[in-house]
N, CA, C and O atoms as a GROMACS GRO file, in nm:
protein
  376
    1UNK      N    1  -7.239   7.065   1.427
    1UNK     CA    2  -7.196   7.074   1.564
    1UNK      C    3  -7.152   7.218   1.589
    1UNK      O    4  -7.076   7.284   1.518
    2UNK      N    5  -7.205   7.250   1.685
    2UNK     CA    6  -7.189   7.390   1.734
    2UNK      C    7  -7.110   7.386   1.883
    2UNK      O    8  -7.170   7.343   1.982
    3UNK      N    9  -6.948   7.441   1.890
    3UNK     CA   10  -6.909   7.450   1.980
    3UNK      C   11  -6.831   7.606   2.050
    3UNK      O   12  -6.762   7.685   1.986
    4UNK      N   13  -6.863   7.614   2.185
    4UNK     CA   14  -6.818   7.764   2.189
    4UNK      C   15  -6.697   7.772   2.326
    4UNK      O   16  -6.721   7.697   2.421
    5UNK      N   17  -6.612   7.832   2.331
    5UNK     CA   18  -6.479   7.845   2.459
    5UNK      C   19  -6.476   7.945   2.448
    5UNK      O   20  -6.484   8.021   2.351
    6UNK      N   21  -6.456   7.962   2.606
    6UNK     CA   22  -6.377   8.104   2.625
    6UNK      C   23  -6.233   8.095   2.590
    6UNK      O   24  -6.185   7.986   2.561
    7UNK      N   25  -6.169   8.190   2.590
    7UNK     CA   26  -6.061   8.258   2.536
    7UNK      C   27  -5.984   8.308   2.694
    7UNK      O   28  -6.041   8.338   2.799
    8UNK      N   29  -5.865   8.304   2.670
    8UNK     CA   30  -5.826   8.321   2.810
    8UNK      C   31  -5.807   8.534   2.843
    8UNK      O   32  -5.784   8.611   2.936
    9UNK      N   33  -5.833   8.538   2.706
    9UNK     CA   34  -5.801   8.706   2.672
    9UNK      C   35  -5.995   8.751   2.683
    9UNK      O   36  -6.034   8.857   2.634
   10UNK      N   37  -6.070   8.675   2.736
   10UNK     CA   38  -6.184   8.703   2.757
   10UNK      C   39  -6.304   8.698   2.642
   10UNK      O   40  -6.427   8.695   2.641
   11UNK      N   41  -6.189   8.699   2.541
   11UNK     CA   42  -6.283   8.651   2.426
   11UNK      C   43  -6.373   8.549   2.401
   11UNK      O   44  -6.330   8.445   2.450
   12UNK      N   45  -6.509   8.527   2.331
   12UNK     CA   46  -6.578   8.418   2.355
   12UNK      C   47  -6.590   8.352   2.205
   12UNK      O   48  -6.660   8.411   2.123
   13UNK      N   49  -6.510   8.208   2.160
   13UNK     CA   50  -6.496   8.194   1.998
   13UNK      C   51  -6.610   8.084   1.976
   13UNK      O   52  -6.627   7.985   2.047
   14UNK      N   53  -6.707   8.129   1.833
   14UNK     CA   54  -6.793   8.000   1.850
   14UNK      C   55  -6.785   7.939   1.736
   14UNK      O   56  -6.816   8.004   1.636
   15UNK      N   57  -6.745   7.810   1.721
   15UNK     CA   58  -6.707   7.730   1.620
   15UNK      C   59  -6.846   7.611   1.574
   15UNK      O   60  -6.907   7.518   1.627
   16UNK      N   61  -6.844   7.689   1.437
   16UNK     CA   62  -6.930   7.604   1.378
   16UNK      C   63  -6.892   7.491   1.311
   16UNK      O   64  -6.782   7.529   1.270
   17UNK      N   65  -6.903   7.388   1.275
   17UNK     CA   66  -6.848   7.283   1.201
   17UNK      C   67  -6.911   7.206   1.096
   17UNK      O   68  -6.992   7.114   1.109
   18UNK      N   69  -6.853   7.265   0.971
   18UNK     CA   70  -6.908   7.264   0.868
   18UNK      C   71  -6.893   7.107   0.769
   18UNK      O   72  -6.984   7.058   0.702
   19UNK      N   73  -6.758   7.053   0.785
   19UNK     CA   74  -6.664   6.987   0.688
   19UNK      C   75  -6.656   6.834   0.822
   19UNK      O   76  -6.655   6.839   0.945
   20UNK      N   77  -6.651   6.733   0.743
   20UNK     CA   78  -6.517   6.618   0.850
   20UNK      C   79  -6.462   6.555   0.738
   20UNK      O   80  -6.500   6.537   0.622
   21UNK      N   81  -6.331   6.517   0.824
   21UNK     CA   82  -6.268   6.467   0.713
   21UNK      C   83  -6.139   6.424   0.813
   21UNK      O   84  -6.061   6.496   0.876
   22UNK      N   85  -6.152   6.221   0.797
   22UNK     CA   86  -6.050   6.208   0.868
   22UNK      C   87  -5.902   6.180   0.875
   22UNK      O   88  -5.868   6.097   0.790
   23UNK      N   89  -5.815   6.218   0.941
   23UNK     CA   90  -5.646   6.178   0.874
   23UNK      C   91  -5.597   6.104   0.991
   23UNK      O   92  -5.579   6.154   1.102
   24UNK      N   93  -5.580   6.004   0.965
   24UNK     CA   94  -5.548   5.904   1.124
   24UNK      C   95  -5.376   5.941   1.140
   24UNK      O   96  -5.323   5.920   1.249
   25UNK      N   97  -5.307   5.987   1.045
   25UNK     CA   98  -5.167   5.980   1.037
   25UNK      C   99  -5.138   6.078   1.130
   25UNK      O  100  -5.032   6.051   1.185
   26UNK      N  101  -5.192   6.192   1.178
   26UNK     CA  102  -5.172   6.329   1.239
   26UNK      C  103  -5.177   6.251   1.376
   26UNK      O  104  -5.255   6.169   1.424
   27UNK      N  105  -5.049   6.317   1.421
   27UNK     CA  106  -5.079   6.274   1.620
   27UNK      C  107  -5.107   6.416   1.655
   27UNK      O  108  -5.081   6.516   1.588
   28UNK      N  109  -5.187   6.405   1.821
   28UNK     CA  110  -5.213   6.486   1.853
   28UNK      C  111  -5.061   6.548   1.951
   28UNK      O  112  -4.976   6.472   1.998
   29UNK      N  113  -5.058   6.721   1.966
   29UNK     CA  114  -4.919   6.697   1.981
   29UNK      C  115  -4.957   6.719   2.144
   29UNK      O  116  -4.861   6.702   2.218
   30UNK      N  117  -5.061   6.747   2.196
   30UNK     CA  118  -5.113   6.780   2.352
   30UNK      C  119  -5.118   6.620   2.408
   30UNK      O  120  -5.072   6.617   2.522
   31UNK      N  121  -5.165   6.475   2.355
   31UNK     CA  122  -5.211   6.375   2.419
   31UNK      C  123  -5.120   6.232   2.348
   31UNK      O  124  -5.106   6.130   2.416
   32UNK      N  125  -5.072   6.243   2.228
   32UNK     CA  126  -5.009   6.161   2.130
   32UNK      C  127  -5.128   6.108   2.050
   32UNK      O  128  -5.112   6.077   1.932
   33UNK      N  129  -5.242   6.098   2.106
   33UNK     CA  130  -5.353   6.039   1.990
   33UNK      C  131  -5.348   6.074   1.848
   33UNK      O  132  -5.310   6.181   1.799
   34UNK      N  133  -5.415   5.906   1.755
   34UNK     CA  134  -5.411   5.962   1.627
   34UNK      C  135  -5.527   5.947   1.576
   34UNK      O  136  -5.545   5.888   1.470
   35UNK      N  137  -5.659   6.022   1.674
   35UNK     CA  138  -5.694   6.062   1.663
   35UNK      C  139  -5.753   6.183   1.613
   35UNK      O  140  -5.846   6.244   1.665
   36UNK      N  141  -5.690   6.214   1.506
   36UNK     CA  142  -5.737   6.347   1.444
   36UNK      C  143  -5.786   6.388   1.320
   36UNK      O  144  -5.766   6.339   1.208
   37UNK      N  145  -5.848   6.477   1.350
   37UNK     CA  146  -5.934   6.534   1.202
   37UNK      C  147  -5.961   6.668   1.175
   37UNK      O  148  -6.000   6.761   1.246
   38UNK      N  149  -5.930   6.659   1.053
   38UNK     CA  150  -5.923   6.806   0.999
   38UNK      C  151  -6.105   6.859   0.950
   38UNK      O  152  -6.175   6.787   0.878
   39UNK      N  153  -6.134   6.937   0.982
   39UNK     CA  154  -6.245   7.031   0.983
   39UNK      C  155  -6.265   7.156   0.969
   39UNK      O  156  -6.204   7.237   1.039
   40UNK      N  157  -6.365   7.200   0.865
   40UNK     CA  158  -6.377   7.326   0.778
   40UNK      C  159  -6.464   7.367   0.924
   40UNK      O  160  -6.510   7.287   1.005
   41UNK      N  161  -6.472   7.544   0.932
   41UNK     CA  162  -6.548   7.658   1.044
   41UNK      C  163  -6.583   7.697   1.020
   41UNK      O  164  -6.589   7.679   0.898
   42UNK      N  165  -6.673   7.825   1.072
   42UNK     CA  166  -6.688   7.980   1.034
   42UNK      C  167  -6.618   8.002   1.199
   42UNK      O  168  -6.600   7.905   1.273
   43UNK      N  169  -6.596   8.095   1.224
   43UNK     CA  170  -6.558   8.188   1.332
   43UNK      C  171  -6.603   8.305   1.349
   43UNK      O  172  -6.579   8.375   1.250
   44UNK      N  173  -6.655   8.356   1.426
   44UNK     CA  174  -6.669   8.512   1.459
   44UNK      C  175  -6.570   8.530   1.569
   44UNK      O  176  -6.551   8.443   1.654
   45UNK      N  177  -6.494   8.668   1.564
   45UNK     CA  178  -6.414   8.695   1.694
   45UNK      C  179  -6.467   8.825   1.669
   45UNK      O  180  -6.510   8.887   1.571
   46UNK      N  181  -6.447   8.853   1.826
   46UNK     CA  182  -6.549   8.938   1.907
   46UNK      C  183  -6.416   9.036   1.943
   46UNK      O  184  -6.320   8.986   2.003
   47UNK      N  185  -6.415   9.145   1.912
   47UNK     CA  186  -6.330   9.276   2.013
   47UNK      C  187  -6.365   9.279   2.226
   47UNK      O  188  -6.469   9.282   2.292
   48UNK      N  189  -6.287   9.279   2.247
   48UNK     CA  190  -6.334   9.313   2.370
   48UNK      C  191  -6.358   9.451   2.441
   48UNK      O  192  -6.316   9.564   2.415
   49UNK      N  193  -6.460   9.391   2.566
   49UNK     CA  194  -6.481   9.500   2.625
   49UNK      C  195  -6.559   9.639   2.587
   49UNK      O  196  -6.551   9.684   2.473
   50UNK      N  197  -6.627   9.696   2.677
   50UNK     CA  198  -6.742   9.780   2.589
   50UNK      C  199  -6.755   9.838   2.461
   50UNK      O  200  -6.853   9.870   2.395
   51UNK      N  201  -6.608   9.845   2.437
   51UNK     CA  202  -6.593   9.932   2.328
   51UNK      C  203  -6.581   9.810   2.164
   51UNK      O  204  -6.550   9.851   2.052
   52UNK      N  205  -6.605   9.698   2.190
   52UNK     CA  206  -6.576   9.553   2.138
   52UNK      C  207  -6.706   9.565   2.098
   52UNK      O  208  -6.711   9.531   1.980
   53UNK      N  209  -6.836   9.603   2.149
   53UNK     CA  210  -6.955   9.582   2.123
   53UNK      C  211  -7.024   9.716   1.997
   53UNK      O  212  -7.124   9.698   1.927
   54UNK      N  213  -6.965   9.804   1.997
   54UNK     CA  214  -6.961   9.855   1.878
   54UNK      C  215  -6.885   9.843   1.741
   54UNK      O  216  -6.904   9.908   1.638
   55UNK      N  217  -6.805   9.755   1.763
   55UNK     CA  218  -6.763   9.663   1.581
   55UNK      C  219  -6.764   9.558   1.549
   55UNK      O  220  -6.712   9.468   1.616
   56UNK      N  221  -6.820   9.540   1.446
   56UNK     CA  222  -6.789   9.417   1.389
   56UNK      C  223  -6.732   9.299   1.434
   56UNK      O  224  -6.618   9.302   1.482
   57UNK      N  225  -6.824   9.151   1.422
   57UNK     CA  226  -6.704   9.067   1.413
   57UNK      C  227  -6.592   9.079   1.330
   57UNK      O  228  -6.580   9.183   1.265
   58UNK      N  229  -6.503   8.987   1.319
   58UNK     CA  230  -6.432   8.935   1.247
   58UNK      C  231  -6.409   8.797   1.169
   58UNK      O  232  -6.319   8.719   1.201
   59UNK      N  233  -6.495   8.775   1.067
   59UNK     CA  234  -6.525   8.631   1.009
   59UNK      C  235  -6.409   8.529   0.942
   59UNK      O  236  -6.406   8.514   0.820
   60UNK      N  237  -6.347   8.483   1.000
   60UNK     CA  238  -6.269   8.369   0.935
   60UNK      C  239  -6.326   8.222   0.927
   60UNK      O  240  -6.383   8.155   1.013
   61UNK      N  241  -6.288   8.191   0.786
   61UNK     CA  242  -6.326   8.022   0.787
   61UNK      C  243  -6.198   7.955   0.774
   61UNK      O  244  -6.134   7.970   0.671
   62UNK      N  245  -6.156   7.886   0.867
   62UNK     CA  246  -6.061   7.775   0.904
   62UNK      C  247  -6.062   7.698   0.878
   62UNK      O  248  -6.175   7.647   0.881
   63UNK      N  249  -5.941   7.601   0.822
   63UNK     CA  250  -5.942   7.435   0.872
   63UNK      C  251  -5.894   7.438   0.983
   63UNK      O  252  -5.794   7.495   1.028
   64UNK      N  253  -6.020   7.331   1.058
   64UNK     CA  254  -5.943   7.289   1.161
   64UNK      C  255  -5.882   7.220   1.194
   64UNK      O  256  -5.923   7.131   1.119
   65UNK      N  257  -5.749   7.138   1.291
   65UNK     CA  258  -5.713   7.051   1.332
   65UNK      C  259  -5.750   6.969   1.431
   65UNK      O  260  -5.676   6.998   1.525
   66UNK      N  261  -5.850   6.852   1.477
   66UNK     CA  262  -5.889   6.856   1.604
   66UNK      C  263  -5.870   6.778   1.680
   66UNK      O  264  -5.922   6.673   1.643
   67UNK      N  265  -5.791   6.764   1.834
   67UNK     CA  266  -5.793   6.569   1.844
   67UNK      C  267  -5.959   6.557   1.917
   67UNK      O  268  -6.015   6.630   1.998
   68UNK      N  269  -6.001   6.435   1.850
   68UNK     CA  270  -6.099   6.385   1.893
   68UNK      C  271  -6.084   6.313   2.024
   68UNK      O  272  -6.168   6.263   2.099
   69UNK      N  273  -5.946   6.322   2.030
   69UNK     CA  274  -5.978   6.216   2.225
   69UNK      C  275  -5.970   6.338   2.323
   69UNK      O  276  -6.040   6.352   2.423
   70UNK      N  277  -5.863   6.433   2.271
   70UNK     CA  278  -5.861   6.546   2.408
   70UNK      C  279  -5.924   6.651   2.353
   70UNK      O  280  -5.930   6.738   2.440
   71UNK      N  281  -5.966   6.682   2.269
   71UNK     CA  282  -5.994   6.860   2.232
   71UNK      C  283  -5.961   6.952   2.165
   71UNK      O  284  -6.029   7.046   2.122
   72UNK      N  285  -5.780   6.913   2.144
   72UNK     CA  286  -5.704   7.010   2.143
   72UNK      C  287  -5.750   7.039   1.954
   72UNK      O  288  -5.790   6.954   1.874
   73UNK      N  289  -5.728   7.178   1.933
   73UNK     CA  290  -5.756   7.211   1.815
   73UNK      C  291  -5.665   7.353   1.800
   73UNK      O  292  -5.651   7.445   1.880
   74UNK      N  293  -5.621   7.337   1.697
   74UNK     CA  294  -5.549   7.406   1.594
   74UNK      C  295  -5.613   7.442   1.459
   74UNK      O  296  -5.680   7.367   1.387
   75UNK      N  297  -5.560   7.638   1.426
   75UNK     CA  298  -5.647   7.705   1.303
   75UNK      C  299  -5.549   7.811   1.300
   75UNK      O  300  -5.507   7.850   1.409
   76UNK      N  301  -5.508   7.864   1.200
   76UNK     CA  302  -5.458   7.955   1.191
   76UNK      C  303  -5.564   8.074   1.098
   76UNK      O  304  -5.662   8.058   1.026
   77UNK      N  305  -5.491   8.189   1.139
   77UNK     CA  306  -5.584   8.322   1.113
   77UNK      C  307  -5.556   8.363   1.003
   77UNK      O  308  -5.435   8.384   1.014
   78UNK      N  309  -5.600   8.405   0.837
   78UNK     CA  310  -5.553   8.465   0.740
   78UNK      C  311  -5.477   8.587   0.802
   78UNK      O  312  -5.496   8.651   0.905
   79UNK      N  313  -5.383   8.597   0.702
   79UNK     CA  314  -5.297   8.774   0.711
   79UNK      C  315  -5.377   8.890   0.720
   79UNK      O  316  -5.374   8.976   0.808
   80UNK      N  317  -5.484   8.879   0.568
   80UNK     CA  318  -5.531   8.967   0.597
   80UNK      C  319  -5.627   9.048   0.752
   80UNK      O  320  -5.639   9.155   0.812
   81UNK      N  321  -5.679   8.894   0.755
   81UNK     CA  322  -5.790   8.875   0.890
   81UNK      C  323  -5.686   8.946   1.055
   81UNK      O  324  -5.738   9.011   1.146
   82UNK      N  325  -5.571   8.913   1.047
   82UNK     CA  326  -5.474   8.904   1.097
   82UNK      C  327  -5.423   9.076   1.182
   82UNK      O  328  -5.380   9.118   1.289
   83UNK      N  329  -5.462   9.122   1.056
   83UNK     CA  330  -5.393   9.230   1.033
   83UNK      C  331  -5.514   9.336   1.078
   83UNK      O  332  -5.483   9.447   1.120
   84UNK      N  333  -5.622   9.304   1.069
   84UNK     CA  334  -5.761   9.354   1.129
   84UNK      C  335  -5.773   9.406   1.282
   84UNK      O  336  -5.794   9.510   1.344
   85UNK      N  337  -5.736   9.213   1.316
   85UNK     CA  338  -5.728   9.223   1.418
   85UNK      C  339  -5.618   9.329   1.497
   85UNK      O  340  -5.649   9.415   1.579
   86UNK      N  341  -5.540   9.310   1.468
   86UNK     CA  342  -5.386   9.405   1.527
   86UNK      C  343  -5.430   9.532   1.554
   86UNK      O  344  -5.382   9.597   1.648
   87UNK      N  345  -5.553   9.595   1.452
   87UNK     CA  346  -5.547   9.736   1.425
   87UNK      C  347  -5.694   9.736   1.530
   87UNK      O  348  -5.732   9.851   1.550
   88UNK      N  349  -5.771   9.642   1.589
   88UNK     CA  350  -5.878   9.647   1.654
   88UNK      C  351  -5.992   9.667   1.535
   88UNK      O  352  -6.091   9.720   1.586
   89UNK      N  353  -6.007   9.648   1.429
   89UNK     CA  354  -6.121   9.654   1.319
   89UNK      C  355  -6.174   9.539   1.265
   89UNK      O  356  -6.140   9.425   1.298
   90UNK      N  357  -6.268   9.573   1.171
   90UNK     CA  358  -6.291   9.427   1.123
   90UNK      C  359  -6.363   9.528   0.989
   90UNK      O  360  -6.391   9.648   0.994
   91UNK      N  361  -6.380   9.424   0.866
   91UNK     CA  362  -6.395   9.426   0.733
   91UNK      C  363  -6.567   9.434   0.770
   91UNK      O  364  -6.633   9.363   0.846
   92UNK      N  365  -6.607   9.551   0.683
   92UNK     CA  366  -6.718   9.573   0.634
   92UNK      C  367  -6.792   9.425   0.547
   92UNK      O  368  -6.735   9.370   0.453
   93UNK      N  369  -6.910   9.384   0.595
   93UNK     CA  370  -6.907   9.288   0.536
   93UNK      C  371  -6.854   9.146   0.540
   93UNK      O  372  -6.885   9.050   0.469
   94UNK      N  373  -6.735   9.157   0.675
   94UNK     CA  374  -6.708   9.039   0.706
   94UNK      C  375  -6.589   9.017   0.596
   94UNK      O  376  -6.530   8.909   0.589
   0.00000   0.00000   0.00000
């Protein structure tokens, strides 16, 4: 499953979905559903704006959190990946 959102910072994130795997115990904290499941990604994040189009993505693979009734999904960013971002770069190689 291939899914893609905009970003409210204009960014465009496209989530691939690699993994399922379900945990009924997790509520969702946007809808209360327990509905949810955790799911492996890839990610590319995109720099913005013209100058966004001359570097690199930025490749993180996530677990995800996802509720299956509303949407809502949760991932957090490695440090290192993290720290890329802050500086506007991205890793040679991903």
């Amino acid at each position: 499953m291939l899914r893609t959102s905009p970003a409210s910072n204009g960014h465009v994130y496209r989530l691939a979905v690699i993994g399922f795997e379900r945990e009924p115990t997790v509520r969702c904290e946007a809808c209360g559903s327990d509905q949810q499941s955790k799911l492996t990604a890839e990610i590319a994040i995109h720099f913005p704006g013209l100058a966004g189009l001359n570097k690199p993505h930025v490749w993180i693979f996530p677990e995800l959190c996802v509720c299956l009734n509303c949407g809502k999904s949760e991932f957090a960013i490695p440090e290192d990946k993290l720290r890329l971002l802050g500086k506007g770069e991205a890793a040679a190689g991903g």
